[in-house]
C-alpha positions as MATLAB code, in Angstrom:
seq = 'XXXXXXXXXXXXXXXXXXXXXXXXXXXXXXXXXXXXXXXXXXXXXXXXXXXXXXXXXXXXXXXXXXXXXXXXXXXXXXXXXXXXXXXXXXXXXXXXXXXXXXXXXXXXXXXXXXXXXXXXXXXXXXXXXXXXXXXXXXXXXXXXXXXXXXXXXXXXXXXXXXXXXXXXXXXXXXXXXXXXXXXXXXXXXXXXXXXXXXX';
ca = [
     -24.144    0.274   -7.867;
     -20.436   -1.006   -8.103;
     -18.913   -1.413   -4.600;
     -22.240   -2.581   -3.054;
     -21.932   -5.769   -0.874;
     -24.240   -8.483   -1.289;
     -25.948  -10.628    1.229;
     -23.783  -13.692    0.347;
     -20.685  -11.520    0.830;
     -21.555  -10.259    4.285;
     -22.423  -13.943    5.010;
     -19.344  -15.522    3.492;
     -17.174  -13.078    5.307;
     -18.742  -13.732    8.824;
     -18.989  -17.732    8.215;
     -16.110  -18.595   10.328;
     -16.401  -16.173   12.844;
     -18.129  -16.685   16.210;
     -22.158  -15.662   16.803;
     -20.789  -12.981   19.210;
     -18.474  -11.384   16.159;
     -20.877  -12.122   13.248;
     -23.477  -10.369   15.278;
     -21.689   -7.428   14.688;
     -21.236   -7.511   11.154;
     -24.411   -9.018   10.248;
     -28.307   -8.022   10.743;
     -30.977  -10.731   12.165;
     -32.197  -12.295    9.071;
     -28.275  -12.340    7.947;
     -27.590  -14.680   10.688;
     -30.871  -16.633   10.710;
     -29.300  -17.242    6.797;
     -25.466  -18.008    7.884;
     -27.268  -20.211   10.677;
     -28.920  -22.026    7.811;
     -26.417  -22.300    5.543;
     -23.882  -23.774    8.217;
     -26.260  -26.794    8.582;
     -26.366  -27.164    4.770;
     -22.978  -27.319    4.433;
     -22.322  -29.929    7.173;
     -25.054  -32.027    5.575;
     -22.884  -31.669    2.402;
     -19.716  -32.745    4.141;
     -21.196  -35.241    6.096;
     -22.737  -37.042    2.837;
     -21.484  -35.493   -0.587;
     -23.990  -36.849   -2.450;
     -27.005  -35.519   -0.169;
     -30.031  -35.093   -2.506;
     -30.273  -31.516   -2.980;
     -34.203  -31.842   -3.110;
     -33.778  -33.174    0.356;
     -31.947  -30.052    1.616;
     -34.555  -27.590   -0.014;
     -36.968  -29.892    2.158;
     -34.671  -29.653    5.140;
     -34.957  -26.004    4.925;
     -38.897  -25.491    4.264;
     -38.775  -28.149    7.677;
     -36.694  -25.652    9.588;
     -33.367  -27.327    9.679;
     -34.921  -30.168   12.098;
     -36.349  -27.522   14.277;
     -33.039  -25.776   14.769;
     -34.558  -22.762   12.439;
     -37.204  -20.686   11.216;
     -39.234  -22.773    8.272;
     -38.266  -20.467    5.498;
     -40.244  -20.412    2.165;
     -39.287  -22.535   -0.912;
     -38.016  -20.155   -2.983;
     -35.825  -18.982   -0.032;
     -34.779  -22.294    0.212;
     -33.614  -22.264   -3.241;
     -31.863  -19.079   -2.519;
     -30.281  -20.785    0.878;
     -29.056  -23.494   -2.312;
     -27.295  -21.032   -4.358;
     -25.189  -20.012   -1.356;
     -24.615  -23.570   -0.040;
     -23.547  -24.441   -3.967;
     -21.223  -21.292   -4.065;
     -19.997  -21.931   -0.804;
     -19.044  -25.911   -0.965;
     -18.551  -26.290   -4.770;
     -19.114  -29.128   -6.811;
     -18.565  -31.357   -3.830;
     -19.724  -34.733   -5.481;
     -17.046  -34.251   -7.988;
     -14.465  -33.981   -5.151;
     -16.627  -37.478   -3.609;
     -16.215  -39.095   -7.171;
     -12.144  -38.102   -7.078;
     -11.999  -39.491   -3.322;
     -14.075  -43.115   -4.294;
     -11.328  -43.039   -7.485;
      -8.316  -42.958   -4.888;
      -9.830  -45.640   -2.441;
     -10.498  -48.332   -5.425;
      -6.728  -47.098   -6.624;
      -5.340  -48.008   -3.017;
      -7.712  -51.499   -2.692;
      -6.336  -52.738   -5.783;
      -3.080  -51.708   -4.634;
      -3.652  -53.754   -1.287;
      -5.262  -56.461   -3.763;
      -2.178  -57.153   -5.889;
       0.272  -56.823   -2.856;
      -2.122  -59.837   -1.222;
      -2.089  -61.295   -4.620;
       1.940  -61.426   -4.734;
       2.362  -62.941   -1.026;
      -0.454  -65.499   -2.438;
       1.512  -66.033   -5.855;
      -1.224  -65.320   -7.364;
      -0.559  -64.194  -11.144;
      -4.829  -63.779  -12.172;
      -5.008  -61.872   -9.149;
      -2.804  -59.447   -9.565;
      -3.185  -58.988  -13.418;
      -6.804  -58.263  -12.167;
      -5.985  -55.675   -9.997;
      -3.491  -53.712  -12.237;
      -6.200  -53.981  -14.636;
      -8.827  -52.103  -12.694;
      -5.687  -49.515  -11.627;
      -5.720  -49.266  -15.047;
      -9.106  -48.222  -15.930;
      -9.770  -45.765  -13.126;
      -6.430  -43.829  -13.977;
      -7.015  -44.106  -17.751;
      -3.047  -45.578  -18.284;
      -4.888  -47.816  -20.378;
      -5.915  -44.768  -22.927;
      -3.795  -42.494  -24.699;
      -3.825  -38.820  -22.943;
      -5.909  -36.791  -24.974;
      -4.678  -34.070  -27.590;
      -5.055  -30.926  -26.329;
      -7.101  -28.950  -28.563;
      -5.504  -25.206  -29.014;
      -7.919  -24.176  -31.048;
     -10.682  -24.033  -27.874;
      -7.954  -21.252  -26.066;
      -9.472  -18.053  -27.060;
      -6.944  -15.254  -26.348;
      -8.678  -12.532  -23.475;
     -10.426   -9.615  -25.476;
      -9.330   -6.576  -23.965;
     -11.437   -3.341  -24.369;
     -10.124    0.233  -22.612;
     -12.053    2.199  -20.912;
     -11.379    5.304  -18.746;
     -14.124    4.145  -16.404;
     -12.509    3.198  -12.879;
     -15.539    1.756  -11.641;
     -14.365   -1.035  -13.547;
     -11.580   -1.596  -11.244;
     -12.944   -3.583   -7.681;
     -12.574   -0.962   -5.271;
     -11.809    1.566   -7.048;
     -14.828    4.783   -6.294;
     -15.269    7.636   -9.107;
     -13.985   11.200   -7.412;
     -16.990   13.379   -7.578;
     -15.274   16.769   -7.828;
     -11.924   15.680  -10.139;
     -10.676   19.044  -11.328;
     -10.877   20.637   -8.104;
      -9.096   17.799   -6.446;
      -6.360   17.882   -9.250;
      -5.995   21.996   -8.502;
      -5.866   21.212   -4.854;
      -2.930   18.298   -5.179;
      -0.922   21.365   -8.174;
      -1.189   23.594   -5.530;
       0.292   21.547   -3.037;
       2.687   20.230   -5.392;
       4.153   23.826   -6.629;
       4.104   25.279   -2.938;
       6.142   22.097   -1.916;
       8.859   22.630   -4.650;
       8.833   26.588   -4.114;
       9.975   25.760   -0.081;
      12.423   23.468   -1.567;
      14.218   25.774   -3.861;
      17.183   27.319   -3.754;
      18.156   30.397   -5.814;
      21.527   30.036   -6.489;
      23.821   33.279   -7.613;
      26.010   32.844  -10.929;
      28.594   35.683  -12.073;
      28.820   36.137  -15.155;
      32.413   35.781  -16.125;
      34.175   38.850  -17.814;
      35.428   38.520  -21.321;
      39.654   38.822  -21.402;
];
């Protein structure tokens, strides 16, 4: 049924908000999952590259006693959300490790310089270098992968997010006529015009 909120979206709406508040907007097992799925994420954050077999364990444990043991293929649900929630976070740890070795190597060839050290610092520019790719030619983009958007109408406004079908249209559109023609009846004025005599 369009319009119909999922668990995740109850949960992702009430992550941030206090147990008193997402109490309100969420049922028991709801929060028993947003409980779970807070201690996946801060696994995540604490350690990027967390072994997700590890966390499906974690869950099936209880969350280290803080939870109910759930089921594995709960677990794997409790994943899903964790994933849709947090992203590709070990991309985002492979971008941050890229920066660090960037800024050591800068450190690197500003010790190398005090140290007049040439080897040093060609060594350092070098592995700049490689972990920016300045040492390859940017890639062509290839236009022939952007595929314009294939637009099909419809007259169906389910399509549209929010948007709920009116069950009774053509009595509704009768109503809003009516409403429409008594409005402009109170606003008119009859106006008088002589008719001018011939001379």
């Amino acid at each position: 049924m369009a319009g119909k909120e999922t668990t995740y979206d109850k949960i992702e709406r009430a992550l941030f908000k206090s147990e008193s508040e997402a109490s309100l907007m969420l049922s028991k097992a709801e929060l028993e999952i947003k409980n779970r799925i807070m201690l996946c994420v801060s696994k995540k954050i604490e350690d990027p590259l967390f072994e997700e077999s590890k966390l499906i364990s974690f869950l099936t444990g209880g969350c280290g006693g803080t939870c109910t043991p759930v089921s594995q293929s709960q677990a794997y649900r409790d994943l899903a959300m964790v994933s849709r929630l947090v992203g590709n976070i070990t991309l985002s740890s492979k971008a941050w490790y890229r920066y660090m070795i960037v800024e050591a190597c800068k450190k690197g060839i500003k010790l190398a310089e005090e140290e007049r050290d040439a080897k040093g610092m060609a060594a350092n520019a070098d592995k700049i270098g490689k972990y920016t790719r300045s040492d390859k030619e940017d890639d062509a983009f290839d236009w022939s992968t952007m595929v314009p958007p294939s637009w099909e109408p419809s007259d169906d406004v389910t399509l549209l997010e929010g948007i709920q079908p009116i069950a009774n249209l053509e009595e509704e559109r009768t109503k809003f006529r009516s409403l429409f023609i008594n409005q402009m009846q109170k606003q008119a004025v009859t106006v008088m015009v002589e008719k001018e005599e011939d001379e």
